[in-house]
C-alpha positions in Angstrom: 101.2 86.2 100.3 98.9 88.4 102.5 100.2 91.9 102.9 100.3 93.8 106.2 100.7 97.2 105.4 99.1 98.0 102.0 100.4 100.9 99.5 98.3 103.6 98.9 98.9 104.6 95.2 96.8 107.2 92.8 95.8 105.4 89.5 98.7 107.9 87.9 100.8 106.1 89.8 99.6 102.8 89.3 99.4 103.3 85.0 103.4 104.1 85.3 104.1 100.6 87.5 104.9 97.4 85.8 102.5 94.8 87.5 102.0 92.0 84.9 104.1 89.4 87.0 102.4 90.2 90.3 98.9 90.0 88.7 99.1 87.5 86.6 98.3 84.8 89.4 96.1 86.5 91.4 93.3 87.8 88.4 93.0 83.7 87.2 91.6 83.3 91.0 88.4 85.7 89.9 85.2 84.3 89.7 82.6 86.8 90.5 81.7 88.9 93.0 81.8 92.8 93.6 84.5 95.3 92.1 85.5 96.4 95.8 85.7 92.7 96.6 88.3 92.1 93.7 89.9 95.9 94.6 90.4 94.8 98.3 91.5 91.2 97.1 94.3 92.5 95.4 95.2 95.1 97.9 95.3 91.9 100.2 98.0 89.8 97.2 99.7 92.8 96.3 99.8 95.4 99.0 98.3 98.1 96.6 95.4 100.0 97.4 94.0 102.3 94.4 92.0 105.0 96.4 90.8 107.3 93.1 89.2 103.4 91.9 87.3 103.3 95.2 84.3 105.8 93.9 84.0 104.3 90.7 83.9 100.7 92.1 81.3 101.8 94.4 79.1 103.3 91.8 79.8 99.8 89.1 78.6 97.6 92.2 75.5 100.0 92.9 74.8 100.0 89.3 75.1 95.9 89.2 73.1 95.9 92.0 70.1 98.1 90.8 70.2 96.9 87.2 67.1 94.8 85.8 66.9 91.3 86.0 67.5 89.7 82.5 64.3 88.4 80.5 65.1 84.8 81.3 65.6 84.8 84.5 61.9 86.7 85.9 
C-alpha cells in the first residue's frame, strides 16, 4: 500500500507508537541501499515520515559514502 499523504512524526512520537505489525513486512523487503532510501521507503508503506532521523541519516550515508574501501577489495 503506497500512501498519499504521509505523517510527519518526531522520533518521541514515533518511540511511544506500536509499529511491529506495520513493519514487520516491509523491513524483510531490505537489501541494501542508503538510510534515506529505507527512511523514504517506509514513509512510502507506512505513511510515516521521521523528520529529527532525516540529519542523522544524511550524515550515516555521507559517512558510508566517504569511508575506506576494505583491504580486499583495493
Amino acid at each position: 500500500m503506497k500512501y498519499e499523504k504521509v505523517q510527519t512524526m518526531s522520533l518521541a512520537e514515533f518511540a511511544d507508537r506500536r509499529v511491529e505489525g506495520e513493519l514487520s513486512g516491509i523491513l524483510s523487503q531490505f537489501n541494501g541501499g542508503t538510510f534515506m532510501e529505507c527512511h523514504k521507503l517506509i514513509a512510502a508503506e507506512t505513511g510515516i515520515w521521521i523528520e529529527d532521523l532525516v540529519p542523522v541519516f544524511q550524515k550515516l550515508d555521507a559517512a558510508l559514502a566517504t569511508r575506506p574501501l576494505p583491504e580486499k577489495l583495493r
